[in-house]
C-alpha positions as CSV (number, residue, x, y, z in Angstrom):
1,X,-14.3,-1.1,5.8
2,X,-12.2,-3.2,8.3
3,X,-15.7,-3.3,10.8
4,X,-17.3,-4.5,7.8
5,X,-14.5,-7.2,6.6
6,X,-14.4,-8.7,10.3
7,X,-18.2,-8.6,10.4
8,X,-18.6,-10.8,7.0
9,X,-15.6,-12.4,8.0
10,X,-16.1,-16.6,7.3
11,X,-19.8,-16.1,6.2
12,X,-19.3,-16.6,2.8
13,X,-21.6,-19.7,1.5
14,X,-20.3,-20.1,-1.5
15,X,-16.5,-20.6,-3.1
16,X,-14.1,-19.3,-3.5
17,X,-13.0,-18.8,0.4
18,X,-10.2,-16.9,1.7
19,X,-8.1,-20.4,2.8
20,X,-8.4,-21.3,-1.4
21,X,-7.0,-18.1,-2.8
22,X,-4.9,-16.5,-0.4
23,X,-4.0,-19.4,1.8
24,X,-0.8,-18.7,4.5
25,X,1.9,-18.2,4.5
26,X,2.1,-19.2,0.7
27,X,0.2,-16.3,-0.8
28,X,0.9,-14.0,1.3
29,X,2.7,-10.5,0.1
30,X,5.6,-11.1,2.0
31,X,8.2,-8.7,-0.5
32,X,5.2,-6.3,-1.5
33,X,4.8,-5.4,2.7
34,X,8.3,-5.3,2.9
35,X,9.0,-3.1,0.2
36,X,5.3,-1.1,1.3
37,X,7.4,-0.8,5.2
38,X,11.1,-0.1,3.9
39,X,9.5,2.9,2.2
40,X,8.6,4.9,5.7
41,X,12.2,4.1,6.0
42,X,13.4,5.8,2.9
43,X,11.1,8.7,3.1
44,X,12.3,9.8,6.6
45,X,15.8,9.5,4.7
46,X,14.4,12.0,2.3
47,X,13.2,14.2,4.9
48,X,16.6,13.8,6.6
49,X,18.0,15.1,3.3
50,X,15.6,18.0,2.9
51,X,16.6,19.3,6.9
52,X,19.8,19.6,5.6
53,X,19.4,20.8,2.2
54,X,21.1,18.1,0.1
55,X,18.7,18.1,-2.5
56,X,20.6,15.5,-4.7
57,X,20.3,13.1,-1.5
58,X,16.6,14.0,-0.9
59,X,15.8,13.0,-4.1
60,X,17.4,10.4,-3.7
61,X,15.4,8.7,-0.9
62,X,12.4,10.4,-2.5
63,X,12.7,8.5,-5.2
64,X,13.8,5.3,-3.8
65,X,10.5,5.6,-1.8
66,X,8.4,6.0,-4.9
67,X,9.9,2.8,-6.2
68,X,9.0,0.7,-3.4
69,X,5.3,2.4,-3.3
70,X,5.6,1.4,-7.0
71,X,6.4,-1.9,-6.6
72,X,3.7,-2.3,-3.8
73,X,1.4,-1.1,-6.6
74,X,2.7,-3.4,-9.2
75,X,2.1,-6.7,-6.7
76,X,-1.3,-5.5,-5.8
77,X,-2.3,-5.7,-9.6
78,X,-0.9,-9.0,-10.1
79,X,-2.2,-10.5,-7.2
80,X,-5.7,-9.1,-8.2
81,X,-5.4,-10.2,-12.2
82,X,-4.5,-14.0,-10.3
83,X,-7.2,-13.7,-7.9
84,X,-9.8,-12.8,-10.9
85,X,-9.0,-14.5,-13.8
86,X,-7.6,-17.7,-12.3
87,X,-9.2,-18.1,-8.9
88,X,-12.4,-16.8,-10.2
89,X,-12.9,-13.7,-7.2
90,X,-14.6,-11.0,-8.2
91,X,-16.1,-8.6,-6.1
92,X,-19.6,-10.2,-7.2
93,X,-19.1,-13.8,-6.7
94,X,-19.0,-13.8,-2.9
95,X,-19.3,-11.6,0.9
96,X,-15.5,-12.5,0.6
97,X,-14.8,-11.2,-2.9
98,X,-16.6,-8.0,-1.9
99,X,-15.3,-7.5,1.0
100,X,-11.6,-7.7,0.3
101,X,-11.6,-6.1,-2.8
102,X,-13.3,-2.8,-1.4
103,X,-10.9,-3.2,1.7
104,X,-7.9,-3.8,0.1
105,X,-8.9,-1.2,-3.1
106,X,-9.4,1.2,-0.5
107,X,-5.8,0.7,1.1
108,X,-4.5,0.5,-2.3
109,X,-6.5,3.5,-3.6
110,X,-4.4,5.6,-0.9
111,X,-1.6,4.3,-1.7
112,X,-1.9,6.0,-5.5
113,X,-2.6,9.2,-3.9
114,X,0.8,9.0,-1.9
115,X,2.5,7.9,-5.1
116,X,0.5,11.0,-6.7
117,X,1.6,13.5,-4.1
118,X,5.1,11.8,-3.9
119,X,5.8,11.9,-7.9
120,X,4.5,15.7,-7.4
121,X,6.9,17.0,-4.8
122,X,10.0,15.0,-6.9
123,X,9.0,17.2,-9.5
124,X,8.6,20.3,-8.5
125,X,12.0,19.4,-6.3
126,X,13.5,18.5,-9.6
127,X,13.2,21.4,-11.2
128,X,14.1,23.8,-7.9
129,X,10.4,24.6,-7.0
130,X,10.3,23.3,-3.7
131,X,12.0,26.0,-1.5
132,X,13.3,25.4,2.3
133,X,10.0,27.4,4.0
134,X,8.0,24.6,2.4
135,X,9.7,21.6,4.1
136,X,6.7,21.7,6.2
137,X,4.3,20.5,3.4
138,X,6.9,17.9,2.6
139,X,6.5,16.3,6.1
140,X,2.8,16.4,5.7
141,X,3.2,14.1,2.8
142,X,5.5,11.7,4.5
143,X,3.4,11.6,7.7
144,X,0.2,10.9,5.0
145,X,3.0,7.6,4.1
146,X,3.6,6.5,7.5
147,X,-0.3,6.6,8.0
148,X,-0.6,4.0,4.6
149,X,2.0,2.0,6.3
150,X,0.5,1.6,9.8
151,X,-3.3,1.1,7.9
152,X,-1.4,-1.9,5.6
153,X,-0.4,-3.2,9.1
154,X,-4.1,-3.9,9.8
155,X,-5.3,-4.7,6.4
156,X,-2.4,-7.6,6.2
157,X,-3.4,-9.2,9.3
158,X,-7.0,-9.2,8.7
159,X,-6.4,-10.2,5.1
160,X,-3.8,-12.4,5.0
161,X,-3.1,-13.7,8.3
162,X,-6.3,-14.0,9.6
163,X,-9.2,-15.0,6.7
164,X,-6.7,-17.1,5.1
165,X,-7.8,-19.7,7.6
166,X,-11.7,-19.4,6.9
């Protein structure tokens, strides 16, 4: 998906372009990637909390991440409603439309399975299910975060650092 977005980058023919609808700095996600990198913060926090056992505190920061994955979530809705019903970019009308909305859906599409897998372990640690010899399986999940973080590094600078100038 990013080989294909650099490839088709610019070779749209027809409107809208990238520099119209997301042009930067202006429209770029500034508090959504901020929130979206605090939250690799938070969950090592969380996992802090789990080494230790504080299960009130690992909550806690498991929760706090969700919120900011949440709120990541929220932004990348809004941005898309904007982007379709005002600027007119669907993933039909242009290379560009298609392009960003299959490599951004696809960021944002692993983002809801962290947010799936997150809500999943604050459950089950909720309601004491989550036992110490599983902290393993924990750290998977938060490594699976970090990994949506670093891939978000790429996506914004191809996205909305780069293309917003074509």
């Amino acid at each position: 998906f990013v080989v294909a977005y650099v490839y088709y980058m610019g070779k749209s023919l027809t409107p809208p372009f990238p520099r119209d609808v997301i042009p930067f700095p202006s429209k770029t996600p500034w508090l959504a990637s901020i929130a979206l990198f605090s939250s690799s913060f938070t969950i090592v926090y969380a996992e802090k909390m789990m080494h230790k056992l504080d299960r009130k505190g690992f909550l806690i920061w498991w929760g706090i991440t969700m919120a900011l994955g949440a709120y990541f979530v929220l932004y990348s809705f809004m941005e898309w409603h904007e982007l379709i019903y005002h600027e007119g970019l669907t993933i039909s009308v242009n290379v560009f439309g298609t392009t960003f909305y299959s490599l951004v859906g696809l960021h944002l599409s692993h983002v809801l399975v962290g947010l799936l897998l997150l809500g999943i372990i604050f459950v089950l640690t909720l309601f004491g299910k989550i036992p110490e010899d599983h902290i393993e399986h924990t750290e998977m999940i938060s490594w699976y975060w970090h990994f949506v973080d670093g891939i978000w590094v790429v996506v914004l600078t191809l996205v909305y650092f780069i293309s917003a100038r074509y």
